[in-house]
C-alpha positions as CSV (number, residue, x, y, z in Angstrom):
1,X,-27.0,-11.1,20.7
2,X,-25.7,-9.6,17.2
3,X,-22.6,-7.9,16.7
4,X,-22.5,-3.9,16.5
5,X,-19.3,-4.0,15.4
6,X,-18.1,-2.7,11.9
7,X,-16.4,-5.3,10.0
8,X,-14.7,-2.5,8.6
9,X,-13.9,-1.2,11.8
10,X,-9.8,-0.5,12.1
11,X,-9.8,1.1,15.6
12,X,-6.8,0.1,17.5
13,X,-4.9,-0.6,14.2
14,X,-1.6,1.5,13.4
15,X,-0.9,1.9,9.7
16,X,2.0,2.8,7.4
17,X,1.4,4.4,3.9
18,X,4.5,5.1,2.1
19,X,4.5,7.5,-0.8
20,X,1.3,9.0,1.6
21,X,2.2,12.4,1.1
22,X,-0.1,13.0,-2.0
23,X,-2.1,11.3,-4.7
24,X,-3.4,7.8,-3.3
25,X,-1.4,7.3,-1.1
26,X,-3.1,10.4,1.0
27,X,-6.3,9.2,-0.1
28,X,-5.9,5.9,1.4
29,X,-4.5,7.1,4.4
30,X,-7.6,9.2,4.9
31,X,-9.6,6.2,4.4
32,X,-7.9,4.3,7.1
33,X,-8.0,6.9,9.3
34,X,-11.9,7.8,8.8
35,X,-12.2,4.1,9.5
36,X,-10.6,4.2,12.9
37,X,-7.3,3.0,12.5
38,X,-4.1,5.2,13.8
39,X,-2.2,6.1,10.5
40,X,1.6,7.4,9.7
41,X,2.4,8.9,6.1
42,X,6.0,8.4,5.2
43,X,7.5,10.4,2.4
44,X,10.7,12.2,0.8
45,X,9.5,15.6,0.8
46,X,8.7,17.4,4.4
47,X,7.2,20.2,2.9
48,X,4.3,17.6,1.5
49,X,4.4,15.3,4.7
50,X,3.4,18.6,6.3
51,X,0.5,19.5,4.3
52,X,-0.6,15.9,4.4
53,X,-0.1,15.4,8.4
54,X,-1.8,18.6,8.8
55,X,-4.8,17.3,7.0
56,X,-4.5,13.5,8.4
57,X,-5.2,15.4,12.3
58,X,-7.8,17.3,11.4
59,X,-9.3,13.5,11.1
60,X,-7.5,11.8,13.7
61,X,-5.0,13.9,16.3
62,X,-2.7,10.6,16.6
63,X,-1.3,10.7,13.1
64,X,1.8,11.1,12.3
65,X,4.3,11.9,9.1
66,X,8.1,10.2,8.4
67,X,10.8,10.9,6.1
68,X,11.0,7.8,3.8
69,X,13.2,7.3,0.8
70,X,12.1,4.0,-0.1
71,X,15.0,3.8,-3.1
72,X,17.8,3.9,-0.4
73,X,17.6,0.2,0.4
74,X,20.6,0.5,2.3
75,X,19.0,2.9,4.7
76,X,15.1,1.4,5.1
77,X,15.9,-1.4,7.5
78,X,17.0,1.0,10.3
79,X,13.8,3.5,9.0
80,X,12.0,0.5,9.1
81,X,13.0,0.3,12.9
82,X,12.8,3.4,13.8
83,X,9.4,4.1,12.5
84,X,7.9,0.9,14.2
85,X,9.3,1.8,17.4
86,X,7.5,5.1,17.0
87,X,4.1,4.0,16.2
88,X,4.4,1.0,18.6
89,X,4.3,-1.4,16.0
90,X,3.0,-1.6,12.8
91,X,0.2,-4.4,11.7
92,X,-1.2,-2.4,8.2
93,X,1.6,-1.7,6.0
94,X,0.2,0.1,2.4
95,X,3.3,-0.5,0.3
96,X,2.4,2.6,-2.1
97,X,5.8,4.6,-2.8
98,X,6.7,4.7,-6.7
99,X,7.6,6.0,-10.0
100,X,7.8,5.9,-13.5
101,X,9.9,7.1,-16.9
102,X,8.5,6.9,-20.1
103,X,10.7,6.2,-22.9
104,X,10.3,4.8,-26.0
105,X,11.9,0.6,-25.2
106,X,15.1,1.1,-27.4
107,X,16.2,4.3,-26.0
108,X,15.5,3.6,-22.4
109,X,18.5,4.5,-20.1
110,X,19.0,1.3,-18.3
111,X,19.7,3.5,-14.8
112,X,15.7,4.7,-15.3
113,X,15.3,0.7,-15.2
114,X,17.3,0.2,-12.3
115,X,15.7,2.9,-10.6
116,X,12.0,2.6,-11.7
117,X,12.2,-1.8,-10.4
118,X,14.2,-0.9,-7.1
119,X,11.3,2.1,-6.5
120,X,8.5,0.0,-7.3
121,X,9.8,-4.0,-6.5
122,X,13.0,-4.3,-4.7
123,X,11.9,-1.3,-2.0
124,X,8.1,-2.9,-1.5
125,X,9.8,-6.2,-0.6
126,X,11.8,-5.1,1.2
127,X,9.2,-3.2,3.6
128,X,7.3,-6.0,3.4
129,X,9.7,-8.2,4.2
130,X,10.7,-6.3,7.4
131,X,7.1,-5.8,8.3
132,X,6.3,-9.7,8.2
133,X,9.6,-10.5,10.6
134,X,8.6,-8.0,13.3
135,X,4.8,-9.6,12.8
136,X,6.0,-13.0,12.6
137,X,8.1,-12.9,15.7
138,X,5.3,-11.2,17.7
139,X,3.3,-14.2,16.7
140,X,5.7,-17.0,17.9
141,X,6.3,-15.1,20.9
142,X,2.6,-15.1,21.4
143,X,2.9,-18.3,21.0
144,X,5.5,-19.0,22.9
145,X,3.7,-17.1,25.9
146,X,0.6,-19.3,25.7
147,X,2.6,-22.7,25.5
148,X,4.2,-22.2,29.3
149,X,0.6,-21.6,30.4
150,X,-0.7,-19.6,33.6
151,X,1.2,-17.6,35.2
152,X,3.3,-17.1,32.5
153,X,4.7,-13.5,31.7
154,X,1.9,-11.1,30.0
155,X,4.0,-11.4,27.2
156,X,2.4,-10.4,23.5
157,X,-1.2,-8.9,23.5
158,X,-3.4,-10.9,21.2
159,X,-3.6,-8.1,18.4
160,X,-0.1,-8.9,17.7
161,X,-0.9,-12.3,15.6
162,X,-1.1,-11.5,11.7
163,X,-1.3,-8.1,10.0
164,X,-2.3,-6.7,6.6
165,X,0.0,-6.0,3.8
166,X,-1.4,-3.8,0.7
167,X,0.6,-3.0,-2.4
168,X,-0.7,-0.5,-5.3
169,X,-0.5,-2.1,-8.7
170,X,-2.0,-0.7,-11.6
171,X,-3.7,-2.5,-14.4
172,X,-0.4,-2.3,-16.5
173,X,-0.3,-5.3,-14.0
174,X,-2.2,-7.2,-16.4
175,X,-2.2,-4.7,-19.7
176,X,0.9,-2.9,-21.4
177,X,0.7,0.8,-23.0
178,X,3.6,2.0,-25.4
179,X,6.7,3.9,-24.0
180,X,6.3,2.2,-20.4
181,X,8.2,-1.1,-20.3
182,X,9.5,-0.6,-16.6
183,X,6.7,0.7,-14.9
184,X,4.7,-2.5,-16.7
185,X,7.0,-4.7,-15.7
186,X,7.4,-3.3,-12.8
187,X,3.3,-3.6,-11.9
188,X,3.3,-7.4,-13.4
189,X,6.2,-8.4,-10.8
190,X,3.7,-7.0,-8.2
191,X,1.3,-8.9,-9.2
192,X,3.2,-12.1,-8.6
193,X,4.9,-10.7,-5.2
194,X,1.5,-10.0,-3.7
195,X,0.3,-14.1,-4.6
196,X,3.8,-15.2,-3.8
197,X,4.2,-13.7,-0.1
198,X,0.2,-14.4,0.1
199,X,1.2,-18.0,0.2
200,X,4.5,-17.8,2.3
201,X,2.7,-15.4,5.3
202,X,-0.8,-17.3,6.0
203,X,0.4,-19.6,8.1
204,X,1.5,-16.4,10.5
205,X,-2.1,-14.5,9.9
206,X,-0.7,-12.2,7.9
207,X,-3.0,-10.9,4.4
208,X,-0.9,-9.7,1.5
209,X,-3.2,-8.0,-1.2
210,X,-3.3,-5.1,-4.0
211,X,-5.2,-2.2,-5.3
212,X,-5.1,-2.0,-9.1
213,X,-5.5,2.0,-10.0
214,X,-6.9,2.9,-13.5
215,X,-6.2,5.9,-14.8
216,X,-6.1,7.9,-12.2
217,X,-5.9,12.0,-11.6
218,X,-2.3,12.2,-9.8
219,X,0.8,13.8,-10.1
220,X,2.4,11.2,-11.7
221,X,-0.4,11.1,-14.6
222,X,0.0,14.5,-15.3
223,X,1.2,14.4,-18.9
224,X,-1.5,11.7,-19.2
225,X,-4.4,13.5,-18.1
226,X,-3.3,17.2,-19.9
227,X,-3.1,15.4,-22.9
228,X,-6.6,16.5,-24.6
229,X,-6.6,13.4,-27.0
230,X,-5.1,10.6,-24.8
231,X,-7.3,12.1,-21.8
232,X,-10.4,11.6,-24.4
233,X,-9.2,7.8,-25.3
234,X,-9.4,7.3,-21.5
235,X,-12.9,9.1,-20.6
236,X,-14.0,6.9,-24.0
237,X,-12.6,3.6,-23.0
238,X,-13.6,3.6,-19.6
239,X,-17.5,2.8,-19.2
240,X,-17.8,4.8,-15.8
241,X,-16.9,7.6,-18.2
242,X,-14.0,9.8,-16.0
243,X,-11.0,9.4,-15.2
244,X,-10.7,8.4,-11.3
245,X,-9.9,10.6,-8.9
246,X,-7.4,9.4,-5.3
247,X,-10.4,9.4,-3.1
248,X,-12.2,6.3,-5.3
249,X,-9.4,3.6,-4.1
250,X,-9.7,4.5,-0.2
251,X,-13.0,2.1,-0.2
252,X,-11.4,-0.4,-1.5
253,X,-8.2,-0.4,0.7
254,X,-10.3,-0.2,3.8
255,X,-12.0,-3.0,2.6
256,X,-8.9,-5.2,1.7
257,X,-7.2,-4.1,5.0
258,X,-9.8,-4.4,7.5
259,X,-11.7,-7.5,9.1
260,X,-14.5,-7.7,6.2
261,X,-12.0,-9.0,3.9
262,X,-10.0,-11.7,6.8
263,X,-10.6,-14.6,4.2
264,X,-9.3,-12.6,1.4
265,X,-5.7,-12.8,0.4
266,X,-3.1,-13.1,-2.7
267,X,-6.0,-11.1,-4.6
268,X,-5.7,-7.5,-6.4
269,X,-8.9,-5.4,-7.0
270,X,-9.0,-3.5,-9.9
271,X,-10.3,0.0,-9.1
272,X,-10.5,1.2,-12.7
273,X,-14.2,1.9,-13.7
274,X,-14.0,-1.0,-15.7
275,X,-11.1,-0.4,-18.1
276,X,-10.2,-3.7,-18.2
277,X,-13.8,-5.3,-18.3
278,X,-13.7,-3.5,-22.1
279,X,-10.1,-5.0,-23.2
């Protein structure tokens, strides 16, 4: 008999998107919530975690919204706990919190370095890192269960093996623009994270990959896109012809986070209509 199922089917899945407030982050949590799965936003600002939960229930009444200041690093361990005990567990995490300061190289203030690498590197690790403890130690006691054999205690339901990790880079992960040094280095390190952890996490089941926005309409590309003449470089350098808009990387990361995608891992996918392809 064939299988009805979607591949792309995330029912029964409970995911965290940080910076989910707004922009892609938002979008993507739509996605994975259209797609089945039970999603939390996690943000700085309430009054935007409001707006955005609001929205998120209209699509699925299980959602749910967190305060998350992912440059306290002191502080996201204990989030990290508290947020997992919430949601019951957490087997998609969409590392997606960052930032940026543009500054000519020479005059960059080196505490809008610190802070733009600990937003977008130190603070995804460390999520990440948490996330793949609580997932490997479901799977061992799984494991563990399985090895004293019947009659054992029900110990770890099956769903518990693995998990799906999803960083945002850019394509300054593979490009540089003037007046961005951190933010590019910051993307390239990501890069590197998502094959690094890739490696370190299969034997556990657990899939570590990226989206790579183009120029995408977002807050944080603001001056970007309001600039007439660098908004016309884009449109012109970009053979899709438009800038992207949030909603075009929520196909992809369904894709990369759901069971279509279970022999994919240590990859990013450039969703940039094919700025890169013209480099």
């Amino acid at each position: 008999m064939a299988h009805t199922e979607s591949p792309f089917d995330l029912t029964g899945h409970r995911a965290l998107v940080t910076g989910g407030s707004a922009g892609i982050g938002l979008a993507i949590a739509r996605g994975l919530a259209r797609s089945g799965a039970t999603v939390a936003v996690a943000g700085r600002t309430p009054e935007r975690l409001s707006r955005a939960l609001a929205e998120l229930q209209e699509i699925r009444p299980d959602a749910r919204a967190f305060t998350l200041d992912v440059s306290d690093a002191a502080a996201l361990p204990g989030r990290w706990a508290e947020i997992s005990a919430a949601l019951g567990g957490v087997d998609i995490l969409v590392n997606n919190a960052g930032t940026t300061w543009r500054s000519p190289a020479h005059t960059l203030p080196l505490d809008k370095w610190d802070e733009v690498i600990a937003t977008n590197v130190r603070a995804p690790f460390v999520l990440a890192q948490l996330f793949a403890r609580e997932r490997i130690a479901a799977a061992e006691a799984l494991g563990a269960d399985r090895a004293a054999g019947p009659g054992s205690p029900a110990g770890v339901p099956e769903s518990s093996r693995g998990g799906t990790i999803l960083f945002t880079a850019s394509i300054l992960s593979e490009q540089a623009r003037k007046d961005n040094a951190p933010y590019a280095a910051s993307k390239g390190a990501i890069r590197q994270l998502v094959k690094a952890l890739a490696i370190d996490w299969a034997p556990w089941g657990i899939r570590v990959n990226a989206v790579g926005p183009g120029y995408i309409r977002t807050d944080l590309t603001r001056p970007l896109h309001e600039d007439p003449a660098f908004s016309a470089w884009i449109v012109g350098h970009t053979p899709l012809g438009r800038w992207g808009e949030p909603d075009d990387l929520a196909g992809a990361a369904v894709f990369l986070c759901s069971p279509a995608a279970s022999f994919i891992t240590g990859q990013v996918l450039y969703v940039d209509g094919g700025f890169l392809a013209t480099l």
